[in-house]
C-alpha positions, 0 to 999 in steps of 0.5 A, spaced: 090 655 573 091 662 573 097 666 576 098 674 575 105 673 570 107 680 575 103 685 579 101 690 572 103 684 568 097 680 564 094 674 567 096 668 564 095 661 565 099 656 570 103 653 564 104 656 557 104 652 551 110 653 546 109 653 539 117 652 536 114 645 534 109 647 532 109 645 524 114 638 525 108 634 526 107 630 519 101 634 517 104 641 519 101 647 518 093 644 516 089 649 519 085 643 522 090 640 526 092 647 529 085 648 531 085 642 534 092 643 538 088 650 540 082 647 542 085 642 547 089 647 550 084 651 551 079 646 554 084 643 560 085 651 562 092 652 557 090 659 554 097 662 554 101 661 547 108 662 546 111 664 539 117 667 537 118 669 529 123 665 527 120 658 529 119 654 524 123 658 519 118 664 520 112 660 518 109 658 526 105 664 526 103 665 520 100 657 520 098 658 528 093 665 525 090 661 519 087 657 524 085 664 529 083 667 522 078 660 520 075 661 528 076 667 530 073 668 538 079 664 540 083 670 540 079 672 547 080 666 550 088 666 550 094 671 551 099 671 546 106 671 546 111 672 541 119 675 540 123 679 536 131 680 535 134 673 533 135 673 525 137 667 522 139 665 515 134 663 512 130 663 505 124 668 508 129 673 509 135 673 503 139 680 506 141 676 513 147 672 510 150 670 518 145 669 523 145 675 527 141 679 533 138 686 531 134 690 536 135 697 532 128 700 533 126 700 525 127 691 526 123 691 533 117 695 530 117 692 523 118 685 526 112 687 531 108 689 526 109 682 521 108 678 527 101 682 528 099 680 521 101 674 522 097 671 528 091 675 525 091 680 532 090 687 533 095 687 539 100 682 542 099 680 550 107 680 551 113 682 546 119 679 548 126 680 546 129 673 545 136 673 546 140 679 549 145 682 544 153 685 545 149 690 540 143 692 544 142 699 546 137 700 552 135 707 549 133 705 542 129 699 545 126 703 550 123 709 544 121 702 539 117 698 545 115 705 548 111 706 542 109 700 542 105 700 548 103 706 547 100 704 541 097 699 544 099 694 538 104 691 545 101 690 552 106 688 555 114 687 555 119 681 557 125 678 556 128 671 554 135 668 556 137 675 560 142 676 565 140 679 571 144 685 571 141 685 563 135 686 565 136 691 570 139 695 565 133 694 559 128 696 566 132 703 566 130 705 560 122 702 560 116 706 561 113 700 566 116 694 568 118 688 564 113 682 566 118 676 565 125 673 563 124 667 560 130 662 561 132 655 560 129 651 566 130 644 569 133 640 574 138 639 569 140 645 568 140 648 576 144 656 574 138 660 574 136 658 581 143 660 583 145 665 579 141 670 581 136 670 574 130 666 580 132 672 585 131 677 581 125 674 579 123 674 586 125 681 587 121 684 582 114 680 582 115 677 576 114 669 573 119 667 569 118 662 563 121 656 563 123 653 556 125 647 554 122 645 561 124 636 559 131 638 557 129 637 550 127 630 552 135 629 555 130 628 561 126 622 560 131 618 555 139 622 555 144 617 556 148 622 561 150 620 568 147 626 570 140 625 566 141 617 569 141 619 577 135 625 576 131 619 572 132 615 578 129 619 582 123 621 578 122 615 576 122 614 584 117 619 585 112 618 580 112 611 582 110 614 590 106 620 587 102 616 581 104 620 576 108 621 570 115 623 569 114 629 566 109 631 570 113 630 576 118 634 572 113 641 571 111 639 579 118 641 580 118 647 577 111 649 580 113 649 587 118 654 585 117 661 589 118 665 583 110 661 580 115 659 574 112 657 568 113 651 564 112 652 556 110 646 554 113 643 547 109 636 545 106 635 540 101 629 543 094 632 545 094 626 550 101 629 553 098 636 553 091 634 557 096 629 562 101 636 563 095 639 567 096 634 572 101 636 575 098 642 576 094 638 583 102 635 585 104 638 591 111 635 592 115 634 597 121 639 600 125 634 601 123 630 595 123 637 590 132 637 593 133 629 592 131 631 585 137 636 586 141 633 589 141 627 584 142 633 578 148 636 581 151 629 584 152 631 591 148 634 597 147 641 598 152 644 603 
């Protein structure tokens, strides 16, 4: 259940829940029901919880603290990660009128600073920066994050939907190593595996995150003739395997070499419970390529 995200990296647990959705739910930002969701990860070994402060119209953080704040030793059972750098139009901030990236050092620590407050913690397990910007200076990102850690507001730093020469130019700059690049990643979407973000994350010992790990639902109900032939299989392989489909899908990303990291985004405390399963499917190598092959339409060469 517990994988070391890179060798000085945090410890983090096998798969990660997201918080994006969190206040689609009907009831919202009710401080119960967010204990509730908190609980029930903590209690089937999730202990990893991925934010970002634009999520739910920069309110998600804010109603995940409340509920840290109503009980507050949960913080030490868990490792928080939050993201900085996308600026959306938006009531909560009135001086962005087209949505944009800033990753100026005045904006990563103030961004740092309102996310700490927001989840009613001291420091931040893992800051990434959520999107790379045509604008983005790796000598003023570095003095912001460096200052950062240095103050021990940040204890580790990552990126999310770099590429990988991206990432290796941000590293130059860094005072330690970057812990994680977290990507869209499902069999619907095979690019990270053959473009070299997987590779790199090999190279350099660090677990990537993979987001949006169903293909936002397109893997269970999408129309697509893609989408039909990958549900085939899985369907297939849930059958042999006596698991779910979703749970087959996050087996298919834990069996990846680089120990990927599936960020969960259910809001049914049934289906985070039933996740953990997948955790016990050791899939077959060839079944692992059906699922491939059925994506990308043809057999490996």
């Amino acid at each position: 259940m517990r994988v070391k995200m890179s060798p000085g990296g945090p410890e983090v647990s096998r798969l990660a829940y997201g918080a994006w959705r969190l206040l689609d739910d009907g009831q919202g930002a009710d401080v119960q029901r967010v204990l509730t969701l908190i609980e029930t990860c903590l209690g089937c070994g999730i202990t990893t919880f991925d934010h970002a402060d634009i999520y739910g119209g920069y309110r998600v953080e804010e109603a995940f603290g409340a509920a840290l704040k109503a009980r507050p030793g949960l913080r030490q059972r868990m490792e928080l990660v939050t993201k900085c750098g996308i600026m959306l139009v938006n009531p909560a901030r009135p001086k962005t009128w087209i949505k944009h990236y800033d990753y100026s050092r005045q904006h990563i620590v103030e961004s740092v600073e309102r996310s700490l407050s927001n989840l009613g913690t001291d420091y931040l397990d893992v800051l990434l920066l959520h999107r790379p910007s045509p604008l983005l200076d790796p000598d003023e990102v570095a003095e912001a994050v460096n200052a950062l850690v240095t103050q021990g507001k940040v204890r580790h730093v990552g990126v999310s939907n770099f590429t990988p020469a991206q990432v290796d130019t941000l590293a130059s700059r860094l005072s330690r190593p970057l812990v994680t690049n977290q990507v869209e990643l499902h069999p619907l979407r095979l690019e990270p595996f053959l473009d070299g973000t997987l590779d790199q994350c090999l190279q350099r010992r660090m677990s990537p995150m993979a987001w949006s790990p169903l293909a936002g639902g397109r893997l269970l109900k999408g129309e697509g003739q893609a989408e039909s032939r990958v549900r085939a299989v899985l369907s297939a392989l849930a059958r042999q395997y006596g698991a779910e489909m979703d749970q087959v899908i996050y087996a298919w990303l834990l069996r990846h070499p680089a120990n990927i990291i599936p960020v969960l985004g259910t809001q049914r405390l049934e289906r985070v419970t039933a996740a953990v399963r997948a955790l016990e499917l050791k899939m077959d190598t060839q079944d692992w390529f059906a699922v491939w092959s059925a994506s990308s339409g043809a057999a490996v060469p």
